[in-house]
N, C-alpha and C positions, 0 to 999 in steps of 0.2 A: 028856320034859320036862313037868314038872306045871304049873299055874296059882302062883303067890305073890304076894302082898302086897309085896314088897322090889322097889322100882326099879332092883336089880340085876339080877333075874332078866329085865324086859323090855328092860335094856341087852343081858341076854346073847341072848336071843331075836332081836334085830333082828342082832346080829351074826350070829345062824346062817343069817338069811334073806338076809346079804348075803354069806355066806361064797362066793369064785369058785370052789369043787372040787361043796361039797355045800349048797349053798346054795337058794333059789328063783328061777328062771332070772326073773320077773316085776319082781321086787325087786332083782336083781342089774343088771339092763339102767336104773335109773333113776340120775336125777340131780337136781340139786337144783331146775334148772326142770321137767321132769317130777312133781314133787312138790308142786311149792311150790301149783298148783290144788287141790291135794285138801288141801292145808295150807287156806286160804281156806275152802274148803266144809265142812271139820270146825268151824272156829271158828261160822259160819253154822248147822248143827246144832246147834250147844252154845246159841249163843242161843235158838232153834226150842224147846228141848226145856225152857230156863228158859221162856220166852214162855206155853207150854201147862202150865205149874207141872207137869211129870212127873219128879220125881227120880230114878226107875230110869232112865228116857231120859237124863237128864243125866249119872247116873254114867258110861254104857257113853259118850256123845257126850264126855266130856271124858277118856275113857281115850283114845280115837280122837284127841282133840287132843293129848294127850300121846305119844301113837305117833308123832305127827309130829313133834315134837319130837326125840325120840329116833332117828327117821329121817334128821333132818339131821345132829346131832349124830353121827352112826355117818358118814355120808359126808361132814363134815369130818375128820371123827378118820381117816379111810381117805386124805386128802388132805395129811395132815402140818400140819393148821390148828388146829383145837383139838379137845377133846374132850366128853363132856355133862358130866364133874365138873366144867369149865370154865366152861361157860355156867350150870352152879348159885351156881359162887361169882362169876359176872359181876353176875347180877340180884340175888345177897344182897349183892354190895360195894356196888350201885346203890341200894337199898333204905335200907341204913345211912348213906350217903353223903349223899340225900336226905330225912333223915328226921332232922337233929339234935336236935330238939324232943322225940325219941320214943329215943334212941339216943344222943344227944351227951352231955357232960358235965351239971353241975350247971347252968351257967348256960343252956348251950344249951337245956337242959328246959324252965327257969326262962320263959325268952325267949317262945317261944312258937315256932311258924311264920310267918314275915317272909313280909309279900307282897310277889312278886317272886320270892322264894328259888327258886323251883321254876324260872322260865327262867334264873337265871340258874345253878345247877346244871346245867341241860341245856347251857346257852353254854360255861359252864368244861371240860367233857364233851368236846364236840366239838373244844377247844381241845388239850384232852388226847390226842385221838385223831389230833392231825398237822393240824387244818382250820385253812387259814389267809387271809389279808386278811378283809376284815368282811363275813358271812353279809349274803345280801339278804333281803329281808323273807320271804317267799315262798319261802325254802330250805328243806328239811327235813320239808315237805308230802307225805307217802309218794304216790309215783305208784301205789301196786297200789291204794289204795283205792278204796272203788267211787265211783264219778262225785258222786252226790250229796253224800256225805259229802266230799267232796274239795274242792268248789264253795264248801260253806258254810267250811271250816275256812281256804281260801285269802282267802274275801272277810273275814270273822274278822281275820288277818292284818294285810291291808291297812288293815281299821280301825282300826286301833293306829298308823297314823304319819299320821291324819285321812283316810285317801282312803275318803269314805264317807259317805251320803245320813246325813242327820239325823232324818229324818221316814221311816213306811212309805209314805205315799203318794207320795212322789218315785220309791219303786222301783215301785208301782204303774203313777205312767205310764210308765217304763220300760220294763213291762211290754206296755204299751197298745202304746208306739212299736217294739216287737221283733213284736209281732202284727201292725202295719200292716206291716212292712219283709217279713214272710213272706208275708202276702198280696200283694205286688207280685210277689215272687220267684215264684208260685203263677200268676200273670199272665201273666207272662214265657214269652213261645215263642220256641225252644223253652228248655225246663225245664231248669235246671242240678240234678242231684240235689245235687253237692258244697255247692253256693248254699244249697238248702234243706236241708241236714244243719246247715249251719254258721245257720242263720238260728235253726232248730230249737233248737239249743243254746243260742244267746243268748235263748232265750225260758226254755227250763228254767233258767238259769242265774238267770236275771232273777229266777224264782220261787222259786229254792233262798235266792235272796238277802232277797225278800220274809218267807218262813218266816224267816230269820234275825231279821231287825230285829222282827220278830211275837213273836219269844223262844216260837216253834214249832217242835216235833223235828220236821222235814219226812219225813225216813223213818218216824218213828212215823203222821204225819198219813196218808202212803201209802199204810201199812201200814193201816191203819183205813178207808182208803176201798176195798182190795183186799177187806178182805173184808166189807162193805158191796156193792160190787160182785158176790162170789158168793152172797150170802144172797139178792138182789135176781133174779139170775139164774136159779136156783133155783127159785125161786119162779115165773119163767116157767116153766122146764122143768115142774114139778109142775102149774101151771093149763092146761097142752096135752098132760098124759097124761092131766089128767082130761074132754079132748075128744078123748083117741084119738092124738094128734100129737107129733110130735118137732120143736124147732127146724128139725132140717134141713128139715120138711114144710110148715113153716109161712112165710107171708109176711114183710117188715122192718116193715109196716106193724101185723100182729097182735102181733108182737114189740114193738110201740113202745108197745101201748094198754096190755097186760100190763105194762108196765116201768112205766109210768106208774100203775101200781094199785100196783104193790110198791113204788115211792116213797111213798106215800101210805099204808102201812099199815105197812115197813120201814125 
């Protein structure tokens, strides 16, 4: 089987790896939650590979996202569910559907994009799909996403029917009062871990929330203090090889003076 261009060829490829006589014993043993992690960590690389502007990295990371694609599509289609020419003409009826401005008739064009249009195509969607009595504020908030991203998009939500500080500095001292209520929990003998997990999160939460109302990407902001963090770090390791030393040999106190010089020049 050679390489091709044609999305048929890697439909027919993923069939062969799932085929149960001659197939690949690795690929034949999975399923859709077995898969669904390595689905996440591809999309994660595709960002990774835009992030660092490498467009050969991107090509090959978004072929890997597309495998995955075609991965589930293959084990619905083996389950009597749908198939991948299905899930093509799902996202282009979606596309069309929501896009009359761009797609619809004369006036539609004419019109422009309505705001609003966009939730309530998604409402009509859902309605379409068998959902029924009135969706809560807070439905439809994907649980796999990661923590952060989850935090800001639910409190987001909630600001839409008013439950929501007006000013930053009201979630500031929110802030303030989730770091008192963790140092009491800190206090407290003996120590509940559940206490301070749960204290914990209402502090990061507090702060996904602050970045919000700041109209700050918080994962961007993170993403920039991380590696800020390793430039900083770095820079210790390099000023204790050029005395002979490794972190590991070295004191928290020699480590503290050095971090404090790379703040101060990084």
């Amino acid at each position: 089987m050679t390489p091709s261009r044609d999305i048929a060829r890697l439909i027919e490829i993923m069939a062969a790896l799932r085929d149960k006589d001659r197939g690949c014993p690795w690929d034949i043993e999975q399923d859709f939650g077995s898969i669904a992690p390595y689905t996440i960590e591809e999309a994660y690389e595709v960002a990774d590979a835009i992030a660092r502007g490498d467009m050969g990295d991107l090509r090959d990371e978004l072929g890997d996202l597309l495998l995955q694609v075609v991965y589930h599509a293959r084990m619905a289609e083996e389950a009597g569910a749908f198939a991948f020419p299905d899930v093509v003409e799902a996202i282009t009826a979606k596309l069309i559907r929501r896009h009359p401005h761009v797609f619809g008739d004369a006036d539609a064009r004419a019109a422009g994009a309505a705001n609003g249009f966009w939730e309530k195509a998604k409402a009509a969607e859902k309605l379409a799909r068998g959902a029924t009595g009135p969706a809560g504020v807070l439905d439809g908030v994907p649980v796999a996403l990661p923590a952060l991203m989850r935090a800001i998009k639910l409190q987001a939500r909630a600001s839409t029917v008013g439950f929501d500080w007006n000013d930053p500095r009201a979630v500031l001292a929110k802030i303030r009062e989730e770091i008192v209520e963790i140092e009491a929990e800190l206090d407290r003998m003996p120590q509940s871990a559940e206490r301070v997990e749960e204290e914990l999160g209402d502090i990061l939460f507090a702060v996904a929330n602050l970045a919000r109302h700041l109209k700050v990407d918080a994962e961007q902001a993170l993403t920039g203090t991380n590696v800020k963090f390793i430039r900083r770090f770095k820079a210790i390791e390099a000023a204790l090889a050029a005395r002979g030393k490794t972190p590991a040999q070295s004191s928290l106190a020699e480590m503290e003076e050095l971090w404090q010089q790379a703040k101060a020049t990084t």
